[in-house]
MMTF fields as JSON, N, C-alpha, C and O atoms, coordinates in Angstrom:
{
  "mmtfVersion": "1.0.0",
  "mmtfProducer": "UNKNOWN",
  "numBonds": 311,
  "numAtoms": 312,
  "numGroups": 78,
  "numChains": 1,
  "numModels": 1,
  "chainsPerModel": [1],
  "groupsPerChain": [78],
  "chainIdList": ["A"],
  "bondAtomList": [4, 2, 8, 6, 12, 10, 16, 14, 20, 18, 24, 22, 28, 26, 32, 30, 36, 34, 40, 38, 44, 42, 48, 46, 52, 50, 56, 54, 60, 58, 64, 62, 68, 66, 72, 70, 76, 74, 80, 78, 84, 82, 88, 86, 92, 90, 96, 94, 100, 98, 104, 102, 108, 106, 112, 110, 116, 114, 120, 118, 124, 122, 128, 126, 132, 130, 136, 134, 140, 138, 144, 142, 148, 146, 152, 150, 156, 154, 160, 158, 164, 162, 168, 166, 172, 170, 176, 174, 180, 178, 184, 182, 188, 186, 192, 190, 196, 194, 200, 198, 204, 202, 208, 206, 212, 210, 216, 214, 220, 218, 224, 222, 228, 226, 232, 230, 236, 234, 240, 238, 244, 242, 248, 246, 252, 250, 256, 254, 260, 258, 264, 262, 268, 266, 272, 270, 276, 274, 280, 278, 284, 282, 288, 286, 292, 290, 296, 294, 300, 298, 304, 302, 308, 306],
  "bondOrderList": [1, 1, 1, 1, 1, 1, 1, 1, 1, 1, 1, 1, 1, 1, 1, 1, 1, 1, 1, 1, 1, 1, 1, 1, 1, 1, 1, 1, 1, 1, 1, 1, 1, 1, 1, 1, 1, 1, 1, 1, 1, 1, 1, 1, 1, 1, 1, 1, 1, 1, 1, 1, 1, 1, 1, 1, 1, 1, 1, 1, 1, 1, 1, 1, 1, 1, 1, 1, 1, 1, 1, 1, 1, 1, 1, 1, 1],
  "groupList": [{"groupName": "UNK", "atomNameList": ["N", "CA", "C", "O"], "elementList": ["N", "C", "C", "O"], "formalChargeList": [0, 0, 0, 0], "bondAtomList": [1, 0, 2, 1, 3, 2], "bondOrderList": [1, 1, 2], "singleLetterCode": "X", "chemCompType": "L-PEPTIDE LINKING"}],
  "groupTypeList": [0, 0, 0, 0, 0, 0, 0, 0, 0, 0, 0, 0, 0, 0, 0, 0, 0, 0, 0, 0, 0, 0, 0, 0, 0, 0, 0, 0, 0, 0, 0, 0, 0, 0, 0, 0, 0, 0, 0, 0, 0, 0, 0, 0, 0, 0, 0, 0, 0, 0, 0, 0, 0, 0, 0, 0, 0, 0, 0, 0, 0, 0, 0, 0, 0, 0, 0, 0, 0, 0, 0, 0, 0, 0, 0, 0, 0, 0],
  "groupIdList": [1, 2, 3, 4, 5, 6, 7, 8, 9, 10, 11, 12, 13, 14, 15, 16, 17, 18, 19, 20, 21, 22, 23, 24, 25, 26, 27, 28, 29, 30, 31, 32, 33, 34, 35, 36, 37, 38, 39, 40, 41, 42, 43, 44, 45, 46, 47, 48, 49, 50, 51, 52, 53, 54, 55, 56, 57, 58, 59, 60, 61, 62, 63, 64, 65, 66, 67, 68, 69, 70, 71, 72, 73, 74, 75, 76, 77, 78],
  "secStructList": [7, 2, 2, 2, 2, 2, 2, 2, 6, 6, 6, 2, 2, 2, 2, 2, 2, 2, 2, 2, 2, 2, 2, 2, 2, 2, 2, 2, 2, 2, 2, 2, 2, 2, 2, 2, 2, 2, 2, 7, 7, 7, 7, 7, 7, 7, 7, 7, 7, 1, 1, 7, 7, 7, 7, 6, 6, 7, 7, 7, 7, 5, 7, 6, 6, 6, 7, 7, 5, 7, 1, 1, 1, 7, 6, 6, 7, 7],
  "xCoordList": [0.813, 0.0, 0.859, 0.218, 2.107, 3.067, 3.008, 2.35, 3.705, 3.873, 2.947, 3.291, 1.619, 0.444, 0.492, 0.259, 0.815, 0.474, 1.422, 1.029, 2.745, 3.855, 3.501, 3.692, 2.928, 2.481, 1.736, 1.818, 1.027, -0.165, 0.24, -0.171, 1.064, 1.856, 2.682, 2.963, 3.283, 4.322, 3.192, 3.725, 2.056, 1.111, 0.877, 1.094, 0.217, -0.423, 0.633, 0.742, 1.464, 2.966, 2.841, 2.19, 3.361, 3.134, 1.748, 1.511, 1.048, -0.288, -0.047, -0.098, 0.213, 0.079, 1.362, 1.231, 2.517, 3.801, 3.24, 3.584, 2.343, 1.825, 0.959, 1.2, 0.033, -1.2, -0.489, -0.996, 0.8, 1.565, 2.125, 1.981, 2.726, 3.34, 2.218, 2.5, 1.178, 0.104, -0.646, -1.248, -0.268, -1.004, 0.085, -0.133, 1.585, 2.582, 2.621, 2.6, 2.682, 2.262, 1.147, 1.366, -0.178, -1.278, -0.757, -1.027, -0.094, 0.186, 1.062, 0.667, 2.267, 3.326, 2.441, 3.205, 1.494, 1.072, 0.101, 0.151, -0.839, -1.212, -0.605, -1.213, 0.841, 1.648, 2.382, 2.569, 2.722, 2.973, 1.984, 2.421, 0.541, -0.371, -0.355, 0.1, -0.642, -0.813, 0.832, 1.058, 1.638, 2.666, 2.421, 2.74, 1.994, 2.141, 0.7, 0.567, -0.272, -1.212, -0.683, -1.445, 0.642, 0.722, 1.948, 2.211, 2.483, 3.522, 2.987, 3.623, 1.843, 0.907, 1.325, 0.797, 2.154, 2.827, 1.69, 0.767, 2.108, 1.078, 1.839, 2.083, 2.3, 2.909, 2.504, 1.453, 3.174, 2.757, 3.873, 5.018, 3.379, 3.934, 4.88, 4.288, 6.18, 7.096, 6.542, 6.683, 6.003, 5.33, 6.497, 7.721, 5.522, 6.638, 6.552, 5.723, 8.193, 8.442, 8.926, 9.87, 8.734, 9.451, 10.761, 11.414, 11.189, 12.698, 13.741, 13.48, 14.953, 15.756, 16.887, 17.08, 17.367, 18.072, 19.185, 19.583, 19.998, 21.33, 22.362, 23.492, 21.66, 22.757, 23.697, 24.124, 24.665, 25.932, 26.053, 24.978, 26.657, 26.419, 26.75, 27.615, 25.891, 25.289, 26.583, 27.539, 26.244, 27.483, 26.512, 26.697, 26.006, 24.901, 25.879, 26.798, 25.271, 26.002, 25.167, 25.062, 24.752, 24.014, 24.59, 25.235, 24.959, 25.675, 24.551, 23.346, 25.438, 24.485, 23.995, 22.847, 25.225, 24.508, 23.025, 21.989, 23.315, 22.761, 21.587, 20.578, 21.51, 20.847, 20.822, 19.873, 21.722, 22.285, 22.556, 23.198, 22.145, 21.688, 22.872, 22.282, 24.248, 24.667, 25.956, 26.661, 26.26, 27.61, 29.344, 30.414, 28.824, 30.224, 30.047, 31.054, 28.986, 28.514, 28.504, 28.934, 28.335, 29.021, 26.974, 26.732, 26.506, 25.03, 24.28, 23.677, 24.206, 23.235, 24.262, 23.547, 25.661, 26.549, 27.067, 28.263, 26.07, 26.45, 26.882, 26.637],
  "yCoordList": [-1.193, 0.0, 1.26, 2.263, 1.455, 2.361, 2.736, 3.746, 1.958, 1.912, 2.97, 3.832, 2.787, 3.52, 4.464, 5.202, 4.908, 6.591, 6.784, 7.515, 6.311, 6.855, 7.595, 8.811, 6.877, 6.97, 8.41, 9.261, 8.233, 9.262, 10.308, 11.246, 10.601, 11.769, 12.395, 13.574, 11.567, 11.872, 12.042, 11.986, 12.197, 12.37, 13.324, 14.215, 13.395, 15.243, 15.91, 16.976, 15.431, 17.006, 17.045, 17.976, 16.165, 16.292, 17.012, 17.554, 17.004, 17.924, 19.525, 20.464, 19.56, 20.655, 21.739, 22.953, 20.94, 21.574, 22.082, 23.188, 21.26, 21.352, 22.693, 23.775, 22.455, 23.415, 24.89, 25.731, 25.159, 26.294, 26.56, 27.703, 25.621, 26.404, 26.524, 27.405, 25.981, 26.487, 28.052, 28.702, 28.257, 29.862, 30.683, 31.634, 30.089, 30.867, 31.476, 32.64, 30.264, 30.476, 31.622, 32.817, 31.022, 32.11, 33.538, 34.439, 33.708, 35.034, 35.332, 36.165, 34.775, 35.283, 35.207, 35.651, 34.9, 34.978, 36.292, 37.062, 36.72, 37.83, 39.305, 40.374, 39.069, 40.101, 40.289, 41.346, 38.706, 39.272, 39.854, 40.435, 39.799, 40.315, 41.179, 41.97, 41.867, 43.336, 44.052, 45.092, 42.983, 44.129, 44.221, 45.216, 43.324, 43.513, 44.467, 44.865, 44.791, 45.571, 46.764, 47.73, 46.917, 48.511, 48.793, 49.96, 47.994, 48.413, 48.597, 49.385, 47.897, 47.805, 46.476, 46.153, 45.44, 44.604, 43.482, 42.936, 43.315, 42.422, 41.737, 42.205, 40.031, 38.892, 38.807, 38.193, 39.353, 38.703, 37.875, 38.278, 36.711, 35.782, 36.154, 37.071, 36.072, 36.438, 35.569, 34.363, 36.379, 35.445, 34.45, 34.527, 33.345, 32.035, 32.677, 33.45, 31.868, 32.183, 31.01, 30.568, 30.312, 28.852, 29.225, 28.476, 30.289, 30.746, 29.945, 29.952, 29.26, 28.617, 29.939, 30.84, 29.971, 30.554, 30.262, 29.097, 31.408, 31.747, 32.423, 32.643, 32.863, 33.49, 33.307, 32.152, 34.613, 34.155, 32.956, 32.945, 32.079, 31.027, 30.056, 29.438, 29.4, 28.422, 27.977, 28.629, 26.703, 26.43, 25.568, 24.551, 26.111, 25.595, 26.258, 27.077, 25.558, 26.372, 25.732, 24.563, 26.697, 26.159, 26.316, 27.345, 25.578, 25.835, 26.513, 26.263, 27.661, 28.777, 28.134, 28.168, 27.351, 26.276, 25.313, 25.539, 24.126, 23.329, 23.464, 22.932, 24.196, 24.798, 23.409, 23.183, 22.883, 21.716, 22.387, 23.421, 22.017, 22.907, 21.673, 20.828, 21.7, 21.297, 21.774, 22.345, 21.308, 21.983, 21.916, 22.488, 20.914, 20.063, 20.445, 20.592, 20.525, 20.534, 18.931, 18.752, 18.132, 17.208, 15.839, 14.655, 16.501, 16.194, 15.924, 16.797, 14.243, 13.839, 14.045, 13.944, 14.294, 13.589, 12.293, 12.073, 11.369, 10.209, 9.824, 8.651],
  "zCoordList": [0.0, 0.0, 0.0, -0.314, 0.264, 0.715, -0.814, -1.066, -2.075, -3.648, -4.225, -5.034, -3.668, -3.913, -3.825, -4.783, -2.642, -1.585, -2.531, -3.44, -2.661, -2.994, -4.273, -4.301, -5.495, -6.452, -6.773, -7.659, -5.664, -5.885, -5.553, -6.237, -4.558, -4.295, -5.01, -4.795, -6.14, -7.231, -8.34, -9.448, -8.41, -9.427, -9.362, -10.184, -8.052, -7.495, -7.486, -8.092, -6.868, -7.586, -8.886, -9.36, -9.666, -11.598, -11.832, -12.912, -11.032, -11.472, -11.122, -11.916, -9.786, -8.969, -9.8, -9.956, -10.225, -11.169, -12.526, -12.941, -13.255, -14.52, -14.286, -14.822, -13.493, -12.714, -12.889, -13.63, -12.106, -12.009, -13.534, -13.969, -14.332, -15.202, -16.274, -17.087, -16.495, -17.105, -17.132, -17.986, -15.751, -15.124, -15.804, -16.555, -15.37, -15.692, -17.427, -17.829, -18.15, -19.813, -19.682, -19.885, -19.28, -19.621, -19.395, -20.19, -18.428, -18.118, -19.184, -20.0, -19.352, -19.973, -21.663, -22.52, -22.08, -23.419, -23.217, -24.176, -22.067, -22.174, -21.801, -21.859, -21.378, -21.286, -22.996, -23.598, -23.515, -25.074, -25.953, -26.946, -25.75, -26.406, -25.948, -26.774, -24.727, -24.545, -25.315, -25.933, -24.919, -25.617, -27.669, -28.32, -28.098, -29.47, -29.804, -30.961, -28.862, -29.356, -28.801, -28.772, -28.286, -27.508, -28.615, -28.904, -29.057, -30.069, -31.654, -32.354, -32.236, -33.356, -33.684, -34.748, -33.154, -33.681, -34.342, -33.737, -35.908, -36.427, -37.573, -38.686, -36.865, -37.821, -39.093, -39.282, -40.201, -41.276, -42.03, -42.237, -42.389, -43.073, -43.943, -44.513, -44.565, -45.707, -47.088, -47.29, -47.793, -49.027, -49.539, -49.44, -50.209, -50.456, -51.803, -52.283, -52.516, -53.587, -54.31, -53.655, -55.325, -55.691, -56.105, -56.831, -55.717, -56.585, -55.446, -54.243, -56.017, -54.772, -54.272, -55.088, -53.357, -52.591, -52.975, -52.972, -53.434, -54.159, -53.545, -53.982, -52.042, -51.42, -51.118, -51.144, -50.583, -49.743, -48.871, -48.271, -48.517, -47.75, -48.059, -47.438, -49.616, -50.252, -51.162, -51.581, -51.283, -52.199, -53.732, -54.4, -53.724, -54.717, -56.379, -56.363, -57.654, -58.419, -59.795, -60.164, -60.245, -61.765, -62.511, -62.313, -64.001, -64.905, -65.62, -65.642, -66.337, -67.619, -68.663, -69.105, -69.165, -70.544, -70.482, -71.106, -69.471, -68.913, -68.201, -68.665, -66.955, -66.207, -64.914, -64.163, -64.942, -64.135, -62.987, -63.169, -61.351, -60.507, -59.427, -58.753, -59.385, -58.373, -58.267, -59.099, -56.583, -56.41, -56.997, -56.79, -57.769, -58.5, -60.393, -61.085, -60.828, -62.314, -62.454, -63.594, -62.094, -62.613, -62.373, -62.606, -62.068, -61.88, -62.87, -63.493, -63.233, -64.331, -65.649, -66.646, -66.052, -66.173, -66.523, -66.717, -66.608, -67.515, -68.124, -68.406]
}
């Protein structure tokens, strides 16, 4: 019977912990809303584009002739 109590006591904490950081979230999500309606702040999405990403960084490399889209040229090459 000890296994039990034991059990149940390590439950109701896992509740009573959950319980708290639940309140904690709510709050901390209506302090970010009041702040994004006091700043005008309003997420908008970055429109998608099917164009691939060519930037600095990338080691990507298309040949001009071909239009063979890898980092070696050497892609489909047979």
């Amino acid at each position: 019977m000890a296994l039990g109590m034991t059990t149940i006591k390590i439950q109701r904490a896992r509740i009573a912990y959950l319980t708290a950081e639940i309140a904690r979230l709510r709050r901390e999500n209506e302090r970010l809303r009041r702040a994004c309606e006091v700043f005008d702040f309003n997420p908008t999405p970055e429109p998608r584009t099917d164009e691939r990403d060519y930037g600095l960084g990338g080691s990507e490399w298309v040949d001009p002739v071909s239009g063979i889209d890898s980092w070696d040229g050497k892609q489909g090459a047979d």
